[in-house]
TORMI-757893 format. One record per residue: residue in one letter; y, x, z of N, C-alpha, C in turn; residue number from 1. Coordinates in steps of 0.001 Angstrom, whole numbers. Atoms other than C-alpha are relative to their C-alpha. Layout:
<dolos>
{a; {Y; X; Z}; {Y; X; Z}; {Y; X; Z}; NUM}
...
</dolos>
This chain:
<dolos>
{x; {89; -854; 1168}; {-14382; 32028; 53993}; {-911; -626; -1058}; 1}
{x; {841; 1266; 1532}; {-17366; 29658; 52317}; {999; -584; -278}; 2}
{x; {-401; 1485; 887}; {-15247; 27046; 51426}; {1211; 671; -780}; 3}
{x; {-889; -925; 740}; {-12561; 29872; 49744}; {-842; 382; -1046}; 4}
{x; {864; -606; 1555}; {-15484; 31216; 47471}; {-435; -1120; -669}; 5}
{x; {466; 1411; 1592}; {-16605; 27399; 46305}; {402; 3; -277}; 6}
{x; {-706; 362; 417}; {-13611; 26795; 45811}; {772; 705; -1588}; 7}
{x; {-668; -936; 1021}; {-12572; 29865; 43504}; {-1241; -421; -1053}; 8}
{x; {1182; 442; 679}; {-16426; 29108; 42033}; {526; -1287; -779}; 9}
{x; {-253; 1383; 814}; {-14990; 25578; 41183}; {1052; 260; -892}; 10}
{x; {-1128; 187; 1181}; {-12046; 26648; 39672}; {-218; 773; -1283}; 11}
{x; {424; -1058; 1647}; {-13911; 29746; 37149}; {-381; -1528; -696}; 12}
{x; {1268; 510; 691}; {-16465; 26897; 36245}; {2050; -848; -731}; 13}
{x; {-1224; 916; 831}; {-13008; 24782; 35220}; {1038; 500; -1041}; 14}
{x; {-533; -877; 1220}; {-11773; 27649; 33576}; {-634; 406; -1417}; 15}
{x; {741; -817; 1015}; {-14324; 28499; 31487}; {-204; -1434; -1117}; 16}
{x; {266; 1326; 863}; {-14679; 24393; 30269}; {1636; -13; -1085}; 17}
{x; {-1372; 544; 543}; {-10845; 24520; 29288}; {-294; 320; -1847}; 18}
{x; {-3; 61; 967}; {-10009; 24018; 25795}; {654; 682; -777}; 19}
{x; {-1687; -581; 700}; {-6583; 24676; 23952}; {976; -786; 278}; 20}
{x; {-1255; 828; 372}; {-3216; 23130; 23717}; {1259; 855; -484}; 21}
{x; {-1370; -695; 1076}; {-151; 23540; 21393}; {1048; 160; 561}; 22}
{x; {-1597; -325; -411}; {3488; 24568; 22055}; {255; -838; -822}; 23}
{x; {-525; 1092; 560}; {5742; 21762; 20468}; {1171; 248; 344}; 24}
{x; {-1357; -53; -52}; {9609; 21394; 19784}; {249; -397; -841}; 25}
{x; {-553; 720; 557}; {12028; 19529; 18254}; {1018; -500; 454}; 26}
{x; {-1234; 581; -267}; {15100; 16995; 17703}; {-331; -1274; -173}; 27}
{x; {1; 1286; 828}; {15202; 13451; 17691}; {652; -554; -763}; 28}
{x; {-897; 498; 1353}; {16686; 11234; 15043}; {1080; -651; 986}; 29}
{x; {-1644; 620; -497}; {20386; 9620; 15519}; {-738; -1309; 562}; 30}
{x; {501; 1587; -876}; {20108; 6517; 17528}; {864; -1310; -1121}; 31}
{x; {-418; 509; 638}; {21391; 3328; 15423}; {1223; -325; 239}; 32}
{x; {-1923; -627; 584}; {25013; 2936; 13684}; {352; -976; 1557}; 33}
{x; {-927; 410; -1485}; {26469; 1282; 17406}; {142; 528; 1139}; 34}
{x; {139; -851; -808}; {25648; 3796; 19266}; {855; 1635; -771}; 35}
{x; {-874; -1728; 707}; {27599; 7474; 19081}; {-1067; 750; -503}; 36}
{x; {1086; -839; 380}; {25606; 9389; 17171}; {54; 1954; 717}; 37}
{x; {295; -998; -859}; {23537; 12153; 19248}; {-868; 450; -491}; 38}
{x; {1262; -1146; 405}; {21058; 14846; 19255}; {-619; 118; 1450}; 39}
{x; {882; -495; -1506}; {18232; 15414; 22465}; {-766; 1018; -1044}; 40}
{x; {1587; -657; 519}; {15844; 17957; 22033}; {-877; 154; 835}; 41}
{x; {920; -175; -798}; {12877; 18878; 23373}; {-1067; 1203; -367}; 42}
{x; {1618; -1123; 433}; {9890; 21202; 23810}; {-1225; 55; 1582}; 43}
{x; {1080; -356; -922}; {6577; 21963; 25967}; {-1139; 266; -537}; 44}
{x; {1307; -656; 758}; {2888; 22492; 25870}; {-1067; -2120; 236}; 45}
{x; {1083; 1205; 206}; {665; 19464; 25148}; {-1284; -105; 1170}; 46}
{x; {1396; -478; -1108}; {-2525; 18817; 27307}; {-857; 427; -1207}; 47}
{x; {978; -353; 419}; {-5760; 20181; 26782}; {-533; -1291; -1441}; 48}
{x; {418; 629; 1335}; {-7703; 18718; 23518}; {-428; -1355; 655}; 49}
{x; {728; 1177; 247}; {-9297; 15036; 23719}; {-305; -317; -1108}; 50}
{x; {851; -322; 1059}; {-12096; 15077; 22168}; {-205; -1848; -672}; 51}
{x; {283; 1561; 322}; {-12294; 11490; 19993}; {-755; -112; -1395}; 52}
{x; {311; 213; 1110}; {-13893; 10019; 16846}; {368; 1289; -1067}; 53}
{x; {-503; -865; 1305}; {-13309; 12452; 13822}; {499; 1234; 279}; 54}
{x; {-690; -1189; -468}; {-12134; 15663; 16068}; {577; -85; 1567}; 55}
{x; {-821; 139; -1539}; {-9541; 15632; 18751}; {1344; -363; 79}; 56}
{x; {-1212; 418; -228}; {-6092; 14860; 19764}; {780; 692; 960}; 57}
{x; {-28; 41; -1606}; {-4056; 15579; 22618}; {1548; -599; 332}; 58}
{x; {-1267; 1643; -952}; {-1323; 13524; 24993}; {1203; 1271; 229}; 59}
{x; {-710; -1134; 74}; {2000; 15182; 24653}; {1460; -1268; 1514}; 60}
{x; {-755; 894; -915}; {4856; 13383; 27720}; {885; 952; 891}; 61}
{x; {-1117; -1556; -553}; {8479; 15573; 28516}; {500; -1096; -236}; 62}
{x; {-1982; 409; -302}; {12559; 14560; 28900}; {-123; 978; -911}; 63}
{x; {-936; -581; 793}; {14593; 15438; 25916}; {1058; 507; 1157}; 64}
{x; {-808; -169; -501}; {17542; 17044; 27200}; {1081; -718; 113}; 65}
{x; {-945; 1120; -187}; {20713; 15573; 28314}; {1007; -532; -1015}; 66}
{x; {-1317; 527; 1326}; {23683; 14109; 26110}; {732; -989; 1059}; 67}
{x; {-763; 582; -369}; {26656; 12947; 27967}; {-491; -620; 1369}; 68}
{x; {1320; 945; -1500}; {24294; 11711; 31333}; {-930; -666; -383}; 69}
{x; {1145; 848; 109}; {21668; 10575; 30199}; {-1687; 865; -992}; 70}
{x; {1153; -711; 879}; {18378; 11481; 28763}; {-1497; -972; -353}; 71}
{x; {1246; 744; 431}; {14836; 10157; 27459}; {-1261; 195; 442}; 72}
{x; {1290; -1050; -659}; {11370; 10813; 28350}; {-483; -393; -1943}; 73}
{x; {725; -50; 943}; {8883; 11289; 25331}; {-1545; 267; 16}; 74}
{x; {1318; 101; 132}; {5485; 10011; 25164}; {-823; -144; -1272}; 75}
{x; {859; 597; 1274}; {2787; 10315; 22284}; {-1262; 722; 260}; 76}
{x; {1902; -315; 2}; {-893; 10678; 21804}; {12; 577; -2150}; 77}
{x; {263; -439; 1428}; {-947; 13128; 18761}; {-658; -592; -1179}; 78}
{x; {1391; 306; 1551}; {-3147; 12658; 15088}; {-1162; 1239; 452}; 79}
{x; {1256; -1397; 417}; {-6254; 14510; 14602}; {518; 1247; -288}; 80}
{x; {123; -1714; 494}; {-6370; 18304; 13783}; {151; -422; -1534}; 81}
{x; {-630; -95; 2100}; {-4373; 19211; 10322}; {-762; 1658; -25}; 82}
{x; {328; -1551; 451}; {-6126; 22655; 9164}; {745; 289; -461}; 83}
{x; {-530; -1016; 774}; {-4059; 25275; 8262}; {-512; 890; -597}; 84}
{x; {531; -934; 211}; {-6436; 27936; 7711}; {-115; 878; 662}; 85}
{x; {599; -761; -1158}; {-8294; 30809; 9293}; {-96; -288; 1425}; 86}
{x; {603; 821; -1061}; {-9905; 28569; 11673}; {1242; -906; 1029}; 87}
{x; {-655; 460; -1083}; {-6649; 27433; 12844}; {942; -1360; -454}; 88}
{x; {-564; 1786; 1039}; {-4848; 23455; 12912}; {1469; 148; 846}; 89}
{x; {-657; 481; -551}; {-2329; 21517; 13990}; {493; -1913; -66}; 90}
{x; {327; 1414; -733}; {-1219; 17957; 15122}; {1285; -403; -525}; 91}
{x; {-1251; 848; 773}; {1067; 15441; 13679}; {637; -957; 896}; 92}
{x; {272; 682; -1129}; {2998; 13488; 16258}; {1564; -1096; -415}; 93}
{x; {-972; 1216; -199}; {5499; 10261; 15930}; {348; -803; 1086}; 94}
{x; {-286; 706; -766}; {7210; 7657; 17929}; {1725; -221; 442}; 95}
{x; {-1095; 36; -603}; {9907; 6446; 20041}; {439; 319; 1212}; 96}
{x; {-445; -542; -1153}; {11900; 7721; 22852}; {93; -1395; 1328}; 97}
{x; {-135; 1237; -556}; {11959; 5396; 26004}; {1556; -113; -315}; 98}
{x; {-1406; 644; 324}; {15043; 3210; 25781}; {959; -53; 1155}; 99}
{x; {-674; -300; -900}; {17803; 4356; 27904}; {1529; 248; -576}; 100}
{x; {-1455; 250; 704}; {21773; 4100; 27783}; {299; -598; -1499}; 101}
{x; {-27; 804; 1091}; {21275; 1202; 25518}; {-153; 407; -1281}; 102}
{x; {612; -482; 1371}; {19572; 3189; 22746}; {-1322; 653; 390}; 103}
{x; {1591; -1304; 413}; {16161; 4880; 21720}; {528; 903; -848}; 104}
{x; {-56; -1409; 1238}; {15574; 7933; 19219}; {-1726; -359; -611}; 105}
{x; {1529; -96; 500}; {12417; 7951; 16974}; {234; 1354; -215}; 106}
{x; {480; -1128; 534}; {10857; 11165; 16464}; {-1008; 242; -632}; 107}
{x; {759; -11; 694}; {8552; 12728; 14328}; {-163; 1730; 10}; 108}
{x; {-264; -1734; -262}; {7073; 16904; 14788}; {-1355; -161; -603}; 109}
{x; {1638; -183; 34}; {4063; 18478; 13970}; {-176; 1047; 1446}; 110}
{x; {27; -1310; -708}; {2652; 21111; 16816}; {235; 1190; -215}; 111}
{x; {-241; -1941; 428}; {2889; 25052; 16650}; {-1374; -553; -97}; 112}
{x; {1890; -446; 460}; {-243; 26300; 15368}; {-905; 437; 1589}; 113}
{x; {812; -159; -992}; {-2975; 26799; 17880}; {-252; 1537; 306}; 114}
{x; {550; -1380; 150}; {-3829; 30179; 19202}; {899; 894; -1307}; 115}
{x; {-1052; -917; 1241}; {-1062; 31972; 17059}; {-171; 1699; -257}; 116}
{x; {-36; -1604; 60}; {-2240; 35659; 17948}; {-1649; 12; 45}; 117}
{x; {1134; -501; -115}; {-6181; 35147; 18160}; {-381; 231; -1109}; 118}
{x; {707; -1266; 1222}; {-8627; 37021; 15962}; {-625; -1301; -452}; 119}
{x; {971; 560; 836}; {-10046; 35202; 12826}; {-1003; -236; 356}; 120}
</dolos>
């Protein structure tokens, strides 16, 4: 039964350090003219913040959905915090899709806003 109460003890104390992270979604761009032109999309939740130089960031890494068998994964390490207002931002995020069935996709999103229902 001790090692059930550290354990719940370890996980408040890990609760109480946590940060935020955004909801995200989107489409990627057409793949180039030799390839059939497609659409993946995607969505999830980002990790927690990383805290760096000038603010924070955070590491966003999902699968678009499928198209014909096949699909992508999607890795990026956000921009800094964009302010929107009343204390609340969001994150600017680019890149390319890994390269699979002899094409990529570049994409380009911003995050959902942070905390979309908390109090000013």
């Amino acid at each position: 039964m001790a090692d059930c109460d550290n354990q719940r003890k370890d996980n408040q104390r890990k609760i109480v350090a946590q940060t935020h992270v955004h909801e995200f979604l989107g489409s990627v761009m057409n793949p180039e003219e030799k390839v059939e032109p497609h659409n993946h999309r995607f969505a999830g939740i980002s990790s927690e913040a990383i805290f760096v130089k000038g603010g924070h960031i955070h590491e966003i890494l999902t699968n678009v959905d499928f198209y014909e068998s096949h699909l992508h994964e999607l890795g990026v390490s956000t921009g800094l915090q964009i302010p929107v207002g009343n204390n609340r931002h969001v994150h600017f995020a680019y890149g390319t899709t890994t390269f699979n069935f002899n094409h990529d996709h570049n994409f380009q999103f911003a995050t959902l806003i942070d905390d979309p229902i908390g109090e000013d």
